[in-house]
VEXLO-70998 format. One record per residue (C-alpha): residue number from 0; x, y, z. Coordinates in steps of 0.02 Angstrom, whole numbers. Each point is the difference from the previous one (the first is absolute). Last residue first. Layout:
BEGIN
(rec NUM; (X; Y; Z))
...
//
This chain:
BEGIN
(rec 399; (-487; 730; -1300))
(rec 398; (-90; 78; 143))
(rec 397; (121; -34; 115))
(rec 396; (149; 61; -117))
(rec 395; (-98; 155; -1))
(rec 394; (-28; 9; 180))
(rec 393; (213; -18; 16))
(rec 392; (26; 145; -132))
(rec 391; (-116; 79; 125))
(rec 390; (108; -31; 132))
(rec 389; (155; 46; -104))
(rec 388; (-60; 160; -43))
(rec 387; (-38; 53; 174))
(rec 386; (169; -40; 39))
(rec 385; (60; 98; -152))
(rec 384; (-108; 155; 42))
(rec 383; (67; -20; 202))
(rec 382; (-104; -21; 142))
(rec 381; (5; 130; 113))
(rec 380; (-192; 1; -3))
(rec 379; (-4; -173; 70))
(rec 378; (-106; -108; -116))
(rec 377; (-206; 8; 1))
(rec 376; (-46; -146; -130))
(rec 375; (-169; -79; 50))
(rec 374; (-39; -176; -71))
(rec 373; (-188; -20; -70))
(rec 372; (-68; -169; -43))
(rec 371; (-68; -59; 160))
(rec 370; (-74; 138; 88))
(rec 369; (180; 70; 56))
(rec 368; (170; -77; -44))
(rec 367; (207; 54; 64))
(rec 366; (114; 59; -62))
(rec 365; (210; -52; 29))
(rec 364; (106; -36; -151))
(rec 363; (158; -127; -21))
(rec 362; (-40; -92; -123))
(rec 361; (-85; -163; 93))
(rec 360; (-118; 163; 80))
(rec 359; (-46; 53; -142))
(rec 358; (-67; -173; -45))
(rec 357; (-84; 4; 180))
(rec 356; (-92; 138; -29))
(rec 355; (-68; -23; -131))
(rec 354; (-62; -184; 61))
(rec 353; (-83; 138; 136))
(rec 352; (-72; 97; -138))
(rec 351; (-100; -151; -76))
(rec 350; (97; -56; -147))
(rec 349; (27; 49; -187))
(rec 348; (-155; -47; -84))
(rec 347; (-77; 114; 143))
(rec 346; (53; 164; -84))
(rec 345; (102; 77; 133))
(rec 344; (-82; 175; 61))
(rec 343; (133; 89; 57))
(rec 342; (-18; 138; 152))
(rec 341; (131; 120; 6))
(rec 340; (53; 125; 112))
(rec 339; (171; 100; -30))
(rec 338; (-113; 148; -55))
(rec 337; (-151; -25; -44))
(rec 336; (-101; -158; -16))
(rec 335; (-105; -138; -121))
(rec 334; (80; -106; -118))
(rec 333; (-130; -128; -93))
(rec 332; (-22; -179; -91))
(rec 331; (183; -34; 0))
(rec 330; (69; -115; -127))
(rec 329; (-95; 88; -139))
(rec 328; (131; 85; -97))
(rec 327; (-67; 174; 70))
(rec 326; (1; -38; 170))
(rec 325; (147; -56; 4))
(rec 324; (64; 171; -110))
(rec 323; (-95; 105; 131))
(rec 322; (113; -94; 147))
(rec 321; (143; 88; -85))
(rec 320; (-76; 156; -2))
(rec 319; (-64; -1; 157))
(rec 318; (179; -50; 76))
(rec 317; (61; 149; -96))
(rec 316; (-125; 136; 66))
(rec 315; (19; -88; 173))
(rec 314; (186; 48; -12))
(rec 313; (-9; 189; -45))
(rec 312; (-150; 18; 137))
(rec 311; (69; -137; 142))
(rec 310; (183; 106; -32))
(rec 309; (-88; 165; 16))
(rec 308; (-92; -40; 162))
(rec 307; (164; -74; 64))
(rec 306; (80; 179; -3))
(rec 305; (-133; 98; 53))
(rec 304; (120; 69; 130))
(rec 303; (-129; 3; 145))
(rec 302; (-21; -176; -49))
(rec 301; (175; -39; 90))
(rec 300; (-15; 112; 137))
(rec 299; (-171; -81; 14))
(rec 298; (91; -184; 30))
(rec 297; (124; 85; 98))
(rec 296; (-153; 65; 135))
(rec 295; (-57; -180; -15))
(rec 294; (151; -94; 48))
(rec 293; (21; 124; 164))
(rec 292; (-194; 6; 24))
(rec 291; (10; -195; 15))
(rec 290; (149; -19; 104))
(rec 289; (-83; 143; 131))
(rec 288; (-165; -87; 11))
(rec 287; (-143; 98; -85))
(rec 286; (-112; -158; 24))
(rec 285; (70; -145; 115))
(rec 284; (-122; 11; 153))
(rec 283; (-142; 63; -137))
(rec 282; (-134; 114; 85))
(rec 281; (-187; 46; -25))
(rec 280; (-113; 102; 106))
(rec 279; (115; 26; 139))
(rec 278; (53; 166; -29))
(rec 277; (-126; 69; -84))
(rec 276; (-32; -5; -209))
(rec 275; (-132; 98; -92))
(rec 274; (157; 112; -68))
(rec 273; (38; -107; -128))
(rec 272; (-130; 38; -114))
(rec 271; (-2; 186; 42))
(rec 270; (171; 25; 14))
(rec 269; (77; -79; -171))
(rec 268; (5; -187; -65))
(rec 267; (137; -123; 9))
(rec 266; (-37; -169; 83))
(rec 265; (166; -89; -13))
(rec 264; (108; -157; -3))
(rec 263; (173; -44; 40))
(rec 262; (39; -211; -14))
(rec 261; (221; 9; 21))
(rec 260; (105; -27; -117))
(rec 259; (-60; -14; -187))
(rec 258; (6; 210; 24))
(rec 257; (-132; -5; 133))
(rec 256; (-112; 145; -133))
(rec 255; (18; -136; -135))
(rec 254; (-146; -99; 83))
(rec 253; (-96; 112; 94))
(rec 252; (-129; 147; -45))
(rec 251; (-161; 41; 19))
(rec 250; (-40; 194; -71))
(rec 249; (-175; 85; 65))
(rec 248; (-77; 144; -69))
(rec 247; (46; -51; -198))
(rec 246; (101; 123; -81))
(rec 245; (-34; -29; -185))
(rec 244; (112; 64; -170))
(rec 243; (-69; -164; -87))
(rec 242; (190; -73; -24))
(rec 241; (-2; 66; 185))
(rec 240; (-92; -142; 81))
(rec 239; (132; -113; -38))
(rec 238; (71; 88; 140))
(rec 237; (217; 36; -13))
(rec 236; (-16; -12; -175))
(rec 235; (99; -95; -116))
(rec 234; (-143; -157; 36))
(rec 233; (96; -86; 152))
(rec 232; (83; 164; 59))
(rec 231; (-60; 24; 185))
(rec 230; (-195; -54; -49))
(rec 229; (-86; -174; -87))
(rec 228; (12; -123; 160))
(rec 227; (-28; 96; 150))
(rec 226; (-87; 131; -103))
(rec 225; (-171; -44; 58))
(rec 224; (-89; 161; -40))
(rec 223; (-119; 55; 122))
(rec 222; (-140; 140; -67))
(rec 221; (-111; 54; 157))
(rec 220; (-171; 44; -38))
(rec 219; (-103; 163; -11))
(rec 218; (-95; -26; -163))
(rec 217; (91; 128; -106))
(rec 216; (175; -38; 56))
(rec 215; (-19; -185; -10))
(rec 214; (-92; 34; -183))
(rec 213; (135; 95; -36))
(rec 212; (130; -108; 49))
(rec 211; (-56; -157; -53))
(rec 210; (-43; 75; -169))
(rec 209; (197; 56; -8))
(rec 208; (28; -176; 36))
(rec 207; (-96; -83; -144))
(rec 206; (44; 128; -106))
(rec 205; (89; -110; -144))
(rec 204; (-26; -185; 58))
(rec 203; (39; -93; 121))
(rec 202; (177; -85; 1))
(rec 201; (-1; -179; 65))
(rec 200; (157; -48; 58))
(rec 199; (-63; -213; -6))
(rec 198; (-122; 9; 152))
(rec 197; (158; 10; 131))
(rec 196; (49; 174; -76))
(rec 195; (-149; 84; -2))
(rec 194; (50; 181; -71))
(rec 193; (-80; 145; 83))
(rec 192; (-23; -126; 152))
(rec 191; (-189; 40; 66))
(rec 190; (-79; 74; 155))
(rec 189; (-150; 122; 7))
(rec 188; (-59; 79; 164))
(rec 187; (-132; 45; 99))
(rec 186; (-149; -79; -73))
(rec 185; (-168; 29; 101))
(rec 184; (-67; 123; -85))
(rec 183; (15; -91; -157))
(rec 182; (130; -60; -151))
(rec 181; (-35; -164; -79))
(rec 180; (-67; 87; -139))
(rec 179; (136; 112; -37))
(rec 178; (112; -159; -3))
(rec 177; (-102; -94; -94))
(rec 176; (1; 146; -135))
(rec 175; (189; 34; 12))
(rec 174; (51; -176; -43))
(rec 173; (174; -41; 1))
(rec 172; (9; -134; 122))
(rec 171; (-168; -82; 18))
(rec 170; (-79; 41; 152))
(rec 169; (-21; -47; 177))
(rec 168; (-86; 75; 177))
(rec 167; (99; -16; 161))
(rec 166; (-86; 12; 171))
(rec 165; (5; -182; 83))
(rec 164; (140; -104; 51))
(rec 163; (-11; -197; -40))
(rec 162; (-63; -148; 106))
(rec 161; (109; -54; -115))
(rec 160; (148; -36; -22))
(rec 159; (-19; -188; -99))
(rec 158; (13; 70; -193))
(rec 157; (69; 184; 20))
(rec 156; (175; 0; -105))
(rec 155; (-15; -169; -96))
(rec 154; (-180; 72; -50))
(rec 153; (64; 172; -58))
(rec 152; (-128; 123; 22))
(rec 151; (53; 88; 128))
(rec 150; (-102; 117; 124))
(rec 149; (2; -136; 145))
(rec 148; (169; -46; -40))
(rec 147; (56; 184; 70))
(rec 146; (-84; -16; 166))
(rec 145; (87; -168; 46))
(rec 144; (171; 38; -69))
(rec 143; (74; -67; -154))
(rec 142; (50; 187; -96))
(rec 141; (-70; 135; -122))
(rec 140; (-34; -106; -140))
(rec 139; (-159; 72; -107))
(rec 138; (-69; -128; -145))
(rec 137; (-160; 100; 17))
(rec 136; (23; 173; 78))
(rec 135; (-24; 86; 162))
(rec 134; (-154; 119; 61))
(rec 133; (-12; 34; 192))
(rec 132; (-129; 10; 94))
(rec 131; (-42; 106; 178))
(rec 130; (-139; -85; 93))
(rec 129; (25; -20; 196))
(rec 128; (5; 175; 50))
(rec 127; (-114; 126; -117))
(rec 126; (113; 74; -138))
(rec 125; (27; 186; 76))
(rec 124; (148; 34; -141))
(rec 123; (138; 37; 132))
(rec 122; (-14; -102; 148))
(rec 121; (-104; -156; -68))
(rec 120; (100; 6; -163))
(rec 119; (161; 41; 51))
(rec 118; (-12; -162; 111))
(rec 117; (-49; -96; -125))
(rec 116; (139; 57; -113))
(rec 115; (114; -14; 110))
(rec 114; (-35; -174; 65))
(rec 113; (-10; -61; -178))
(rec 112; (175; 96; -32))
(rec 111; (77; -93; 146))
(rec 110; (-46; -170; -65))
(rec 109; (66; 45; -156))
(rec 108; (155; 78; 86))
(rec 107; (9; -194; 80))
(rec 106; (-9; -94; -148))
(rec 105; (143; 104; -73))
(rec 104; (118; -52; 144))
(rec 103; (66; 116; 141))
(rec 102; (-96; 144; 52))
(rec 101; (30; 167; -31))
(rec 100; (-121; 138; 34))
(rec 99; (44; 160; -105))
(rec 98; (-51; 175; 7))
(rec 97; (-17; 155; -129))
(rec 96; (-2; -44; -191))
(rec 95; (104; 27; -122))
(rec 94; (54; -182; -32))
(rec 93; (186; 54; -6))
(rec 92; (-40; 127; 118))
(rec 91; (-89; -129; 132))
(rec 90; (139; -121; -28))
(rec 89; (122; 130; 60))
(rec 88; (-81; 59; 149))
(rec 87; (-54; -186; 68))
(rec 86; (185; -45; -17))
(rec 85; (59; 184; 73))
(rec 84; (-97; -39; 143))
(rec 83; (25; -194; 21))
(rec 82; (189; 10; -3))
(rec 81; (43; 63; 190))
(rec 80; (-114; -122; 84))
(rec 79; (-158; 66; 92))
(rec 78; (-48; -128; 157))
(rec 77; (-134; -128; 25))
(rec 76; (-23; 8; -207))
(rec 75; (117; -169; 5))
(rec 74; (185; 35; 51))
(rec 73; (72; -106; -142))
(rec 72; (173; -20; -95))
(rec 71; (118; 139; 93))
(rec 70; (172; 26; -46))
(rec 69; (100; -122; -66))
(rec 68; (-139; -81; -98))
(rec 67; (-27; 187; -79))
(rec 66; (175; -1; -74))
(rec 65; (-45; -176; -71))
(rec 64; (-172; 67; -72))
(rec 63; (53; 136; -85))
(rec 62; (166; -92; -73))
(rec 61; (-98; -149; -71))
(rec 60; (-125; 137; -71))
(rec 59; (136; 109; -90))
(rec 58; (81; -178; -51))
(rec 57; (-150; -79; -90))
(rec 56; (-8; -183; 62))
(rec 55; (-110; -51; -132))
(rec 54; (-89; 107; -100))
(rec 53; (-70; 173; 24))
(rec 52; (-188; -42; -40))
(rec 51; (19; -155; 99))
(rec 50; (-155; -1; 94))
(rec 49; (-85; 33; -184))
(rec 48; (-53; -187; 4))
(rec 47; (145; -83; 77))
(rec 46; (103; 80; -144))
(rec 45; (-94; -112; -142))
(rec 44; (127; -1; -129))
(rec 43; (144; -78; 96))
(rec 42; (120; -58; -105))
(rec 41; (57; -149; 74))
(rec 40; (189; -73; 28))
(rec 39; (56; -184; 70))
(rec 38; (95; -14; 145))
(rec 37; (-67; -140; 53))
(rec 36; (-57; 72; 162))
(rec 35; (-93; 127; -164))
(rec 34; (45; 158; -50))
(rec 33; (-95; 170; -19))
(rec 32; (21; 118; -120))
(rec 31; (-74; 186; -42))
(rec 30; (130; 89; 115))
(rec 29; (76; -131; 128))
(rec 28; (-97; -162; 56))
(rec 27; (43; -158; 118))
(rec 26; (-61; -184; 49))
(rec 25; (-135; 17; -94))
(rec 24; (-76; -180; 5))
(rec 23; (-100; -43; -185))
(rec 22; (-134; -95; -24))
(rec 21; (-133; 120; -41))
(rec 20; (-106; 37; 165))
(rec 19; (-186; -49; 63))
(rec 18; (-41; 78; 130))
(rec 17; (-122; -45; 140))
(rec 16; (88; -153; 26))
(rec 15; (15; -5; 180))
(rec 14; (209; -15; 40))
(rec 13; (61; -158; 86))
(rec 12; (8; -134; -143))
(rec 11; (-31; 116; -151))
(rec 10; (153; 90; 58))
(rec 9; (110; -171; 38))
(rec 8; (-44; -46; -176))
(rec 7; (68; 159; -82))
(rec 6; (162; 12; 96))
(rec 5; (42; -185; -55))
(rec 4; (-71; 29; -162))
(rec 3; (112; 157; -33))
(rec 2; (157; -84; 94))
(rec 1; (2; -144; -129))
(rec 0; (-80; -167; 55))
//
């Protein structure tokens, strides 16, 4: 038994099997590549879905966090730390908004962000206690926990949950009409991904979110973007929201925001929404800890420059063009995305996603399937033109 199956069976032995991984043990990962305990190399074009955003092991992060380490790592909210103001200070600008709440993991600013906007919406819109709404999307992913399962409609996701959570209305993705529909006295807030990134990186279409935000503005309801996934450079913007030139009231973010090194999330939203909060109210032990406002702060130095925003732009423009010619030859059924965000459509005469998958991974690339024949390409944005050209030289080869 080589190392790989000998690692691999003693996981499925004593680990629940609530994922289930490509065949491959990372043992190690610089830049765009990881390696194997064989010692075998992997592009990684997945970039632990958007977590990665700065690849592996980048060196302004390493060095942010390992000067922090020696200093301070966690005080929990007991006590101010000296990098929590200027973190919460900085992120606010670079969202322009007001106030932050950090929490951890992007399952948990979701959860914070319900609580917000129900509690916005009994204390500052007068909804009567017990019955504010909110309106979500079909084919939504905003995280595994109890409350958000009950507004997905994923069966793997929600099947055996239940009792589930109450108060969340769904609509198709996309569709302005439902939406406007769905909207009453009671609703306090509308949540969607500007981009759904587990769902295949569907794109809505043209206006979609600038109707969102008028008809937020215009009925009196909170518009949450779930960024966690789609924002801090993934699309060559720093928000997907702003290829439609829209602010939405409340930002979610997480992922790319720990830098690949520690999980950093955030509820970013100005005054008013924010400002329904009392000590007490709602907490995180670990949330603004000093280690993860010392990666974070770097990680908006490093947008702040709008450096990696112009790579994903000039080097999504290529991959889309590349995956365009798939499409057109009739190997791949359909490329949806922006940015460095693709979702491929294989043509199922070629294999399910996850056999895909697996090809790629025999030649040395990492991505990873959704919904069966879809594989999602999301490489680090450091990645290099030539790299990138050799993974989808790889896809090609796949696809014969």
């Amino acid at each position: 038994m080589t190392a790989t199956e000998d690692l691999i069976a003693s996981a499925e032995a004593h680990s629940a099997h609530n994922y289930h991984p490509l065949p491959v043990v990372v043992a190690s990962a610089e830049g765009a590549w990881m390696t194997d305990v064989e010692g075998r190399r992997y592009l990684d074009m997945l970039a632990g879905y958007s977590a990665l955003n700065f690849g592996h092991g980048n060196q302004r992060l390493i060095e942010a966090a390992k000067e922090q380490l020696g200093r301070v790592t966690l005080t929990s909210r007991a006590f101010h730390h000296d990098r929590f103001a200027e973190f919460c200070a900085r992120l606010a600008r670079l969202c322009g908004k007001e106030m932050v709440l950090p929490m951890n993991t992007g399952a948990e600013a979701v959860e914070t962000a319900v609580k917000t906007a129900r509690k916005w919406g009994y204390r500052v819109k007068g909804v009567p206690e017990g019955r504010a709404r909110i309106v979500v999307a079909a084919n939504n992913f905003h995280g595994r926990t109890t409350t958000i399962v009950s507004f997905s409609t994923d069966p793997e996701a929600r099947a055996d949950y239940g009792p589930y959570t109450p108060g969340f209305d769904i609509v198709p993705f996309g569709d302005l009409g439902a939406l406007r529909d769905a909207v009453t006295e009671d609703t306090v807030a509308v949540l969607i991904e500007p981009i759904q990134g587990e769902a295949g990186v569907l794109v809505p279409p043209p206006g979609y979110l600038q109707g969102v935000r008028e008809l937020t503005r215009e009925r009196g309801v909170l518009f949450v973007a779930d960024e966690i996934q789609s924002g801090l450079g993934r699309t060559g913007r720093t928000f997907a929201c702003e290829h439609e030139d829209v602010v939405p009231d409340v930002y979610l973010l997480g992922k790319a925001l720990g830098g690949g090194v520690v999980p950093v999330s955030a509820v970013v939203a100005d005054a008013e929404v924010l400002g329904v909060f009392r000590p007490g109210e709602h907490g995180s032990t670990f949330g603004g800890n000093p280690l993860a406002c010392a990666v974070a702060l770097e990680v908006v130095a490093m947008l702040e420059t709008g450096e990696f925003q112009q790579r994903a732009t000039e080097l999504g423009e290529h991959l889309h063009a590349e995956l365009g010619l798939l499409a057109g030859s009739g190997k791949v059924v359909a490329v949806r995305g922006r940015g460095l965000w693709a979702g491929v459509d294989i043509d199922p005469s070629h294999g399910t996603g996850r056999e895909i998958s697996e090809k790629l991974m025999e030649r040395g690339v990492l991505v990873k399937d959704t919904h069966g024949s879809t594989i999602r390409i999301a490489p680090p944005l450091v990645i290099s033109k030539e790299d990138l050209d050799w993974g989808l030289d790889q896809l090609r080869s796949v696809l014969g």
